[in-house]
LOVEXBA-351416 format. One record per residue (C-alpha): residue number from 0; residue in one letter; chain; x negated, y negated, z. Coordinates in pm, whole numbers. Layout:
BEGIN
NUM:a:A:X:Y:Z .
...
END
This chain:
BEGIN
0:x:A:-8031:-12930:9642 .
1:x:A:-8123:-13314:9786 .
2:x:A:-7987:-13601:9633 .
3:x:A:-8146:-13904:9706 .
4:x:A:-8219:-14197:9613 .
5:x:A:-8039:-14556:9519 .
6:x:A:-7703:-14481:9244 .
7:x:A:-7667:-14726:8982 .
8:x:A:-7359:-14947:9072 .
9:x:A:-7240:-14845:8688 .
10:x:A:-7181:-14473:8896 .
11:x:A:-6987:-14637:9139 .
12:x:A:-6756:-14821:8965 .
13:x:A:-6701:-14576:8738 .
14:x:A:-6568:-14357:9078 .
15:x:A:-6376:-14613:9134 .
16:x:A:-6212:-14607:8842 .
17:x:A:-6094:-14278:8921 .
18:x:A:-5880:-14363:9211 .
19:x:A:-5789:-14685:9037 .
20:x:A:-5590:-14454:8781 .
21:x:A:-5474:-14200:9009 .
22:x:A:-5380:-14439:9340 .
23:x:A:-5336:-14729:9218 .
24:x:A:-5115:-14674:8956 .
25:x:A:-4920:-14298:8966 .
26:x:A:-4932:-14268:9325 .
27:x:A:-4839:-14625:9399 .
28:x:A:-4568:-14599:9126 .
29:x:A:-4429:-14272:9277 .
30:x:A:-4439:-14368:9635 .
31:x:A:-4299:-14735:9599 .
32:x:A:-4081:-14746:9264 .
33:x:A:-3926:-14374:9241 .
34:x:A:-3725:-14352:9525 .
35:x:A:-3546:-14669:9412 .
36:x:A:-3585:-14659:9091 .
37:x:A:-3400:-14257:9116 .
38:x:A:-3105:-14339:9338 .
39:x:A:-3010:-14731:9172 .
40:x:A:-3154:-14655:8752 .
41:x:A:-3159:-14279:8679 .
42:x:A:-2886:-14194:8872 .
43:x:A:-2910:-13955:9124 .
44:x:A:-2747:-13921:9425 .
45:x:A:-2930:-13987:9802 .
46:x:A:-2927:-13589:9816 .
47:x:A:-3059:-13472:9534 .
48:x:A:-3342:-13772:9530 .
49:x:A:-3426:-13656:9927 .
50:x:A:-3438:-13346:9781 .
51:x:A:-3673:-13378:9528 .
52:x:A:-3901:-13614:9708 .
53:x:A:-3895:-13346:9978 .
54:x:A:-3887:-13010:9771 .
55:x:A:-4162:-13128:9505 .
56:x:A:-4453:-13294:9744 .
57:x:A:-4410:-12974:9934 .
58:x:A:-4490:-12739:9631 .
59:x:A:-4780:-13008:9633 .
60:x:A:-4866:-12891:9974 .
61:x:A:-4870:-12517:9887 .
62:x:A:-5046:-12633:9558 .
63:x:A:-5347:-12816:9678 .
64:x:A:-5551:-12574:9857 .
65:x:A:-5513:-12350:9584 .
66:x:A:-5606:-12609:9332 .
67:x:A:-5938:-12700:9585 .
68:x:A:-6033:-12296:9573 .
69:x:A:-6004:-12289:9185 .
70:x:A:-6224:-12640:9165 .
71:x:A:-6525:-12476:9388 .
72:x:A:-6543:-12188:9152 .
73:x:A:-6534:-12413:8848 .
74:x:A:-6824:-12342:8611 .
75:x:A:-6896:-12563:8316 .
76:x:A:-7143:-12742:8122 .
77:x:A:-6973:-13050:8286 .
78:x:A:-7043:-12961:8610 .
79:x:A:-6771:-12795:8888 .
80:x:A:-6520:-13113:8984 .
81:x:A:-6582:-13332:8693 .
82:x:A:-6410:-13095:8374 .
83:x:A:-6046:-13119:8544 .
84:x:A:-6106:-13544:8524 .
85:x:A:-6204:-13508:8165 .
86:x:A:-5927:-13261:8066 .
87:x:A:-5651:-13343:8306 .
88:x:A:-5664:-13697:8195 .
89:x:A:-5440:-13699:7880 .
90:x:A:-5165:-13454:8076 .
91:x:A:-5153:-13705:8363 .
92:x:A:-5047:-13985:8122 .
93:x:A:-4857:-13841:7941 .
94:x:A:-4588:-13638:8200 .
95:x:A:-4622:-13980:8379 .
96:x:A:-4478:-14208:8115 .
97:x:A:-4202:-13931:8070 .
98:x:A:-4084:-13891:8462 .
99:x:A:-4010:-14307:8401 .
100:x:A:-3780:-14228:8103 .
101:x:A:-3385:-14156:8206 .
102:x:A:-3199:-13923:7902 .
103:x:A:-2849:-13991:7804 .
104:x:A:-2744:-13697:7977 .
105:x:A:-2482:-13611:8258 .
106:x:A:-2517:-13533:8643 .
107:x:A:-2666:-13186:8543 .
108:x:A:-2899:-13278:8306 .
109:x:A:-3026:-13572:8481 .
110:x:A:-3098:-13334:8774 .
111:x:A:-3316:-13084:8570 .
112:x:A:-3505:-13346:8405 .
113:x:A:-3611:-13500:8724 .
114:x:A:-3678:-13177:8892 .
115:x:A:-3860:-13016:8612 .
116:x:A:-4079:-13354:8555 .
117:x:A:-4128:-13437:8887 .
118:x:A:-4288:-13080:9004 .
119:x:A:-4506:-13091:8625 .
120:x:A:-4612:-13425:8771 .
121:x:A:-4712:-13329:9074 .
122:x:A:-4893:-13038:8946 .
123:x:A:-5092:-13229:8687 .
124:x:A:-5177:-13469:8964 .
125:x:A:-5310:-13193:9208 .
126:x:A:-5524:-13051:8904 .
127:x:A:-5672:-13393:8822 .
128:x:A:-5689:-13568:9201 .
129:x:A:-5810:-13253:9458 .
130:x:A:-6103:-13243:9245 .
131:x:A:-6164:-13600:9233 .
132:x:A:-6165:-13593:9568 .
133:x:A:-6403:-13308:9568 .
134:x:A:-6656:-13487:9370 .
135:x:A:-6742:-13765:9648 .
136:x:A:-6936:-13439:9820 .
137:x:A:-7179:-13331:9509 .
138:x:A:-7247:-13688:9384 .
139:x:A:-7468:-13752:9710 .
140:x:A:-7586:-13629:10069 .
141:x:A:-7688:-13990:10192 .
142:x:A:-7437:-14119:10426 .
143:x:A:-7459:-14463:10328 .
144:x:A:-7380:-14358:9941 .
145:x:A:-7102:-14158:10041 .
146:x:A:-6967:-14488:10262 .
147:x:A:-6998:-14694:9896 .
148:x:A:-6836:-14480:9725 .
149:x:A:-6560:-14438:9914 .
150:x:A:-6538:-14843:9956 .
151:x:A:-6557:-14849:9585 .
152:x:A:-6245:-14586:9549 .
153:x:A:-6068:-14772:9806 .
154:x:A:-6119:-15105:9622 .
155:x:A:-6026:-14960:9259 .
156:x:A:-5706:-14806:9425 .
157:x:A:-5591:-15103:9554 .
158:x:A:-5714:-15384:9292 .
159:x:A:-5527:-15134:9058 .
160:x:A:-5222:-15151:9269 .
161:x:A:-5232:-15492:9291 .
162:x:A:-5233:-15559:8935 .
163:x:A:-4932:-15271:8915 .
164:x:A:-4719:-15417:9154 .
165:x:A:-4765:-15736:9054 .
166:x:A:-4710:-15712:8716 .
167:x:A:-4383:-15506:8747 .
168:x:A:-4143:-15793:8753 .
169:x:A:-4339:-16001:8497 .
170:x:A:-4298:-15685:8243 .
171:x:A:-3950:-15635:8327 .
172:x:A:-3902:-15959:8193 .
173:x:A:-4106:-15946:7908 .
174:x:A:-3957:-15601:7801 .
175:x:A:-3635:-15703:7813 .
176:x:A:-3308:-15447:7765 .
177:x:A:-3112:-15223:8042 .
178:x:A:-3333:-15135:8339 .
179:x:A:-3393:-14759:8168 .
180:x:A:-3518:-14915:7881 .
181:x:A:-3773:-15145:8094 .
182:x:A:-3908:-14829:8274 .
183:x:A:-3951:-14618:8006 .
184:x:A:-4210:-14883:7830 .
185:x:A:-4357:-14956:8137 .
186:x:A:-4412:-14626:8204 .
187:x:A:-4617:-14535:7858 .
188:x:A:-4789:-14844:7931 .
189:x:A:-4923:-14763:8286 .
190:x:A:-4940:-14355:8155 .
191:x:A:-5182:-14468:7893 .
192:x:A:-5414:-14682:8161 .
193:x:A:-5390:-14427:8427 .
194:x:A:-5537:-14136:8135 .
195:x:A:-5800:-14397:8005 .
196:x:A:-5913:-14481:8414 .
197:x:A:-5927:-14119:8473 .
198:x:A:-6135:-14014:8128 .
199:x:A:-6398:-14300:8271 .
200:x:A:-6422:-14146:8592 .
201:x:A:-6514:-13809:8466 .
202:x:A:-6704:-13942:8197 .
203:x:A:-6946:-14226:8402 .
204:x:A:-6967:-13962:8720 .
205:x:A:-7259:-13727:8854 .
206:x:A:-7258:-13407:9013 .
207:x:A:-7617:-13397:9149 .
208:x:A:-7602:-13146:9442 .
209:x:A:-7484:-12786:9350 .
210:x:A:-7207:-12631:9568 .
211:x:A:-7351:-12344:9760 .
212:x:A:-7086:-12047:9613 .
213:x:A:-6877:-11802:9762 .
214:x:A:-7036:-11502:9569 .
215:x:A:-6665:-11398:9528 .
216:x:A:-6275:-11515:9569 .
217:x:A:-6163:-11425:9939 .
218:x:A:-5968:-11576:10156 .
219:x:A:-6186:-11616:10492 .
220:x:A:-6227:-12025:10352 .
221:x:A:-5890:-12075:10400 .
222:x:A:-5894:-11898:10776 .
223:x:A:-6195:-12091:10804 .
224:x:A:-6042:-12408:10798 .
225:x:A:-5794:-12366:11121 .
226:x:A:-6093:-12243:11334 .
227:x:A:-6252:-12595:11209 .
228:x:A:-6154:-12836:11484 .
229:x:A:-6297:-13154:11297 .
230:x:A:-6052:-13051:11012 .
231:x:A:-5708:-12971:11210 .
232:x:A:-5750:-13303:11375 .
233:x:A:-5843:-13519:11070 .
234:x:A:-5563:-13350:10862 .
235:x:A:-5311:-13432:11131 .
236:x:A:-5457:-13801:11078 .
237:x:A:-5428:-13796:10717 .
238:x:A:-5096:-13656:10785 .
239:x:A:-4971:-13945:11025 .
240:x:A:-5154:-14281:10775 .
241:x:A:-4923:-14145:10473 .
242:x:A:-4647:-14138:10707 .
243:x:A:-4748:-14500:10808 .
244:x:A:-4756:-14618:10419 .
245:x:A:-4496:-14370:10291 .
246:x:A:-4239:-14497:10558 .
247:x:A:-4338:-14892:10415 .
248:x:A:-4399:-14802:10051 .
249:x:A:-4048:-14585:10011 .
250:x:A:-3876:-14841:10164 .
251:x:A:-3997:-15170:10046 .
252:x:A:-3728:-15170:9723 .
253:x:A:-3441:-15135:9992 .
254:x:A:-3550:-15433:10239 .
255:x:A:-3576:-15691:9934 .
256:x:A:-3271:-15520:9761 .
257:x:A:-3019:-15513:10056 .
258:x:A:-3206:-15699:10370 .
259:x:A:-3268:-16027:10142 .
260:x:A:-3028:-15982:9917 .
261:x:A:-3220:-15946:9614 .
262:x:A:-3562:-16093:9437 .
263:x:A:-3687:-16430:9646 .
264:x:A:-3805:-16683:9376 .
265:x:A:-4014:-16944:9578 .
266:x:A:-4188:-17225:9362 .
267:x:A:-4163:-16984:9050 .
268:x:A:-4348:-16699:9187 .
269:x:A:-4069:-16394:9175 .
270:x:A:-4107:-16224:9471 .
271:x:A:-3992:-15882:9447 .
272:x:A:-4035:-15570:9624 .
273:x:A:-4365:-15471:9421 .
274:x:A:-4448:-15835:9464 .
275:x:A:-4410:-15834:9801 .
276:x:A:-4587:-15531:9854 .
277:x:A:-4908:-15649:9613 .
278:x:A:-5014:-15920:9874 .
279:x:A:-5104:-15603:10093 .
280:x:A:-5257:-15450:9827 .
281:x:A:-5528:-15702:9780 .
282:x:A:-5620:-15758:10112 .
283:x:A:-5655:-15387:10115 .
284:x:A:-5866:-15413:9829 .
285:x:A:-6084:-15695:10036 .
286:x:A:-6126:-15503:10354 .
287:x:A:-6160:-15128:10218 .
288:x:A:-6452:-15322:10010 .
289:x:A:-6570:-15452:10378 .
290:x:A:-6516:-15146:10589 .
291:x:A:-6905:-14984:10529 .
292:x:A:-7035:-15357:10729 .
293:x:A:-6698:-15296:10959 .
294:x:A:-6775:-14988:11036 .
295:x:A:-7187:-15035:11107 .
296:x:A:-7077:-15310:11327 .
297:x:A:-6855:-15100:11573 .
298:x:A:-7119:-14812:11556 .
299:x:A:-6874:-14532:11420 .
300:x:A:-6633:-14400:11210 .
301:x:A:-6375:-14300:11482 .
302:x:A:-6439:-14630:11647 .
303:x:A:-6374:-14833:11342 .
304:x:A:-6061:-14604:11240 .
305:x:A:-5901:-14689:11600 .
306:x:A:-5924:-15034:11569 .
307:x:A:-5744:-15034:11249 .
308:x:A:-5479:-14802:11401 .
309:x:A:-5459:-15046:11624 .
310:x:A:-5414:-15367:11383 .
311:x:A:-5116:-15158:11204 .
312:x:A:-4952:-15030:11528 .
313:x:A:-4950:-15460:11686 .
314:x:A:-4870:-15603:11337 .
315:x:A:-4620:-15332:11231 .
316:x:A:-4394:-15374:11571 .
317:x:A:-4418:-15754:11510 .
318:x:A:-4252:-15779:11225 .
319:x:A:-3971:-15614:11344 .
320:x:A:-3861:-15949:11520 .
321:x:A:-3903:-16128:11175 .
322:x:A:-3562:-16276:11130 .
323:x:A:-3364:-16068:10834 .
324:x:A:-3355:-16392:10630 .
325:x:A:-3512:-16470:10279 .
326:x:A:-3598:-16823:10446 .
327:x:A:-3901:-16610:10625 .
328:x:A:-4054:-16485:10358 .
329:x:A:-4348:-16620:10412 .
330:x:A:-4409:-16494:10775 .
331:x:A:-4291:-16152:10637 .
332:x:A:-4569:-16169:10361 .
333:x:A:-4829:-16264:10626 .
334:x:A:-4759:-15966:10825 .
335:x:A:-4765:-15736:10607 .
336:x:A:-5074:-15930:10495 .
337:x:A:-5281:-15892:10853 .
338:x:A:-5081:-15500:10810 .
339:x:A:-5300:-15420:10524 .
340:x:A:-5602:-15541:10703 .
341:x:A:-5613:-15239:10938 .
342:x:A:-5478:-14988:10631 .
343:x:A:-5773:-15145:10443 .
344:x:A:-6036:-15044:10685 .
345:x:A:-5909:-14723:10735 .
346:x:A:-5873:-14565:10400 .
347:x:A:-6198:-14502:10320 .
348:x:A:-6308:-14426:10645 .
349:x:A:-6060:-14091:10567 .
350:x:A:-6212:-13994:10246 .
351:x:A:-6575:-14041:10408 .
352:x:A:-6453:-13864:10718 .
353:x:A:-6364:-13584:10506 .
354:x:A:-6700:-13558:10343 .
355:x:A:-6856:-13504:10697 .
356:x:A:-6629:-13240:10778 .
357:x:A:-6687:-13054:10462 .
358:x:A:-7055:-13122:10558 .
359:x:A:-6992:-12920:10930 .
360:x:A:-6794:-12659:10755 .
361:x:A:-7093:-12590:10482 .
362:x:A:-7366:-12586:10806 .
363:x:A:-7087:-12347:11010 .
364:x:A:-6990:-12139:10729 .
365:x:A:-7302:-12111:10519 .
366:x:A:-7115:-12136:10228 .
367:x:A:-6962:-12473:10081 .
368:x:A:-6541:-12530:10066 .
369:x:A:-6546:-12904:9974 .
370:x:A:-6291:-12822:9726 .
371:x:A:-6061:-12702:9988 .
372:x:A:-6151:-12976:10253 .
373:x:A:-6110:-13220:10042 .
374:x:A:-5753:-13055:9889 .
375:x:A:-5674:-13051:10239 .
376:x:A:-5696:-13416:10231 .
377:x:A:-5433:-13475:9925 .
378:x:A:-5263:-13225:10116 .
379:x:A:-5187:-13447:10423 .
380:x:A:-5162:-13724:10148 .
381:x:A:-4876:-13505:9994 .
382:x:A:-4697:-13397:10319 .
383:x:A:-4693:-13705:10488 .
384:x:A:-4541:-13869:10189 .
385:x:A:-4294:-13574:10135 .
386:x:A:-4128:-13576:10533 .
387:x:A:-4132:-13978:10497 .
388:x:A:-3978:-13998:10121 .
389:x:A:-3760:-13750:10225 .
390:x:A:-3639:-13934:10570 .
391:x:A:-3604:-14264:10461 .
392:x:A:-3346:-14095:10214 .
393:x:A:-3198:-13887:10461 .
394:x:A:-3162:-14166:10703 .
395:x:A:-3044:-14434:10456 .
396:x:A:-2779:-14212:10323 .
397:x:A:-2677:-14108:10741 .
398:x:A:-2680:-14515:10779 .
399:x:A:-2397:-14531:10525 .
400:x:A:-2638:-14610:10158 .
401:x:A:-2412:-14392:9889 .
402:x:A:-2559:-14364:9493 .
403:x:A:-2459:-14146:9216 .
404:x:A:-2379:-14098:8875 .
405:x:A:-2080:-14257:8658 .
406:x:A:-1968:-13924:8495 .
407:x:A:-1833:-14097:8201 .
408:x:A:-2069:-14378:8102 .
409:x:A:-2390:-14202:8285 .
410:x:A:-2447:-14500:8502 .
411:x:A:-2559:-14499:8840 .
412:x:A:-2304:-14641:9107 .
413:x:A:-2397:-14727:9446 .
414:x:A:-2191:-14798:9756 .
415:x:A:-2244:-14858:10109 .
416:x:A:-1989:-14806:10404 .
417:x:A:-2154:-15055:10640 .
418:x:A:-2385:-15283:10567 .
419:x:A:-2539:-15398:10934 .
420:x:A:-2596:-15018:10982 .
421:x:A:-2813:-15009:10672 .
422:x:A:-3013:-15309:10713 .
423:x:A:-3104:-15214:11038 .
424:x:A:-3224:-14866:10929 .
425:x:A:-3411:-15031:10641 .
426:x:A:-3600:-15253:10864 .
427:x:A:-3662:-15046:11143 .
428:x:A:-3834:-14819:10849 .
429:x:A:-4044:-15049:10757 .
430:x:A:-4134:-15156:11095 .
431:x:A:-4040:-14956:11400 .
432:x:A:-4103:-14629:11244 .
433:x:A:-4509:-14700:11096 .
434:x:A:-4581:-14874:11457 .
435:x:A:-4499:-14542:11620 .
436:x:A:-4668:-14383:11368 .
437:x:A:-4998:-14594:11394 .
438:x:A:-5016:-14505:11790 .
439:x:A:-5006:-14135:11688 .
440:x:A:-5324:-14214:11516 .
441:x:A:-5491:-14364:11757 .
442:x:A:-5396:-14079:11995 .
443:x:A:-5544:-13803:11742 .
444:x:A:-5841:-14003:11753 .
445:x:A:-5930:-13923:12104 .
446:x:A:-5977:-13570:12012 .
447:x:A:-6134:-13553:11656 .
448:x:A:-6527:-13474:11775 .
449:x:A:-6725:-13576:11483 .
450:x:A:-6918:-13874:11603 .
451:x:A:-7072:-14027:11258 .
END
């Protein structure tokens, strides 16, 4: 079944709001606030934290393909992908806003509740996200729709995230009360916009091609995908970019914490680590909204996706040799400014990238999987963030960063045995680390053979 034919930029946006919801609030949240906001608010310990981070993205892993089998066999009235937006929408909100709340209760307690909340979360957001995902492949078969739409889920992710971040410290404020008390209103307010964003998506979305269907469940789909050598090589790539932002996002809360010593208020603009992090966000928002005319201009998707390797890999190692004083703030903002330029222009090249794959595997195969190529997708997404949550962790706590719980009063405590040794390791993860990360990109790139 063709789809052709100009979409109405109400379509669009309304995709966009999708990620918006999704990325640019409980992902960006959960990558750049939780690790931080577990080990210095709720109260665990660097080990248990690692081990959650680690534990529950990969249940995500295991999770995804599954959830991308399930979504190509959906059958409903509102079409295959779109019923798990519509439905999954309330859940999402709702077991967000709870992960953000800390109970009065002891070491033990607190554990459970994070464990228990963080794998429901990450469940809820593989039921709603893999087939979000999904969806960019029935909306449209024209290439240069597929390009928009991914520009326009790019955009909403990161003007979402921008307004997130930003507006972290500014609520704090407003909220007022113990740090527990702040999160736990800030996170029914951004649970009840990330449902609403997500209900829109679903609601304002199309499915106008019709998945060609496995005529029953086997597993030759999922076999099919390691003898798919556009797919190993682009999942190793999605793998490696959420190392690149999971290494920066994890650890942004540490470098303004202990490497500056704390929020940097410059002309009455507090700059703190979501702050910091937000002037990335937009320019991602600017440049994911100008990668289709990047990307036309260097004649290809690979070609476009190694020059932004490229921009992250020079920019990243640069700021390395920032000094580790809040006097530089400025030049540290402007590099991870002309940072974001390259992660902007690459991440919707991914998601497109993906759609072309699932396009070679349905011409291959005969039958369509863009359920499970696109799962495969949030699956690197998941992974990636799960090794680098769970090293930056690992490697603070090895570096001498101690947290835990005060067993009488509840509160967490946090101590560090040297503080040059942690600094060091903070920085180099946000610098060192995503640089060497960025080259392994561009190396993958060689290989992966689709030429679009």
């Amino acid at each position: 079944m063709k789809a052709n034919g100009k979409i109405k930029l109400r379509e669009k946006i309304g995709y966009g709001l999708g990620d918006a919801a999704a990325g640019g609030i409980a992902w960006k949240v959960m990558s750049i606030a939780f690790p931080l906001f577990f080990t210095n608010i709720f109260g665990l310990t660097v080990a248990d934290a690692a081990t959650l981070m680690l534990v529950a993205r990969l249940f995500d892993v295991v999770t995804d393909p599954v959830m991308g089998a399930i979504a190509d066999r959906t059958q409903s009235r509102w079409g295959t992908y779109r019923p798990w937006l519509i439905f999954g929408a309330i859940p999402l909100g709702i077991v967000f806003a709870l992960l953000l709340f800390t109970p009065p209760f002891g070491p033990v307690g607190k554990r459970i509740w994070a464990y228990s909340l963080f794998l429901l979360m990450v469940a809820v957001y593989t039921a709603v996200n893999v087939p979000y995902g999904s969806l960019l492949g029935v909306m449209t078969d024209d290439d240069n729709e597929k390009n928009q739409f991914s520009s326009f889920r790019m955009v909403g992710a990161y003007a979402m995230g921008s307004v997130t971040l930003l507006a972290f410290p500014y609520l704090q404020k407003l909220i007022g009360g113990t740090p527990q008390h702040q999160y736990a209103v800030m996170g029914v307010v951004f649970g009840a916009v990330a449902a609403l964003g997500t209900l829109a998506c679903g609601l304002l979305t199309r499915e106008r091609l019709r998945p060609v269907r496995a005529e029953k469940f086997s597993f030759k789909p999922f076999a099919d995908l390691f003898r798919n050598k556009p797919w190993i090589y682009l999942t190793l790539i999605g793998v490696c970019t959420n190392f690149f932002n999971g290494f920066r996002y994890a650890v942004a809360g540490y470098l303004l914490e202990y490497c500056l010593h704390g929020d940097v208020t410059v002309s009455g603009l507090i700059i703190n680590y979501t702050v910091f992090m937000t002037f990335g966000e937009v320019t991602c928002m600017v440049f994911g909204g100008y990668c289709p005319r990047f990307t036309k201009w260097v004649g290809s998707k690979r070609k476009a996706f190694a020059w932004a390797a490229v921009i992250c890999a020079v920019t990243s190692l640069g700021f390395f040799f920032i000094p580790m004083d809040p006097a530089y703030i400025w030049l540290m903002v402007a590099t991870v400014i002309l940072t974001s330029v390259g992660i902007g222009l690459y991440s919707p090249l991914l998601w497109s990238m993906y759609a072309d794959v699932a396009d070679y595997a349905t011409e291959k195969n005969g039958t369509s999987s863009t359920g499970l190529i696109f799962s495969s997708g949030t699956m690197a997404q998941k992974f990636g963030s799960a090794i680098s949550g769970f090293l930056v962790t690992l490697l603070l706590g090895l570096s001498g960063f101690i947290s835990d719980t005060n067993p009488v009063t509840g509160d967490s405590v946090v101590s560090i045995t040297s503080v040059t040794s942690v600094q060091t390791m903070v920085w180099s993860l946000f610098s060192l680390f995503p640089a060497a990360v960025a080259l392994l990109i561009l190396l993958l790139l060689r290989f992966y053979p689709i030429r679009k």
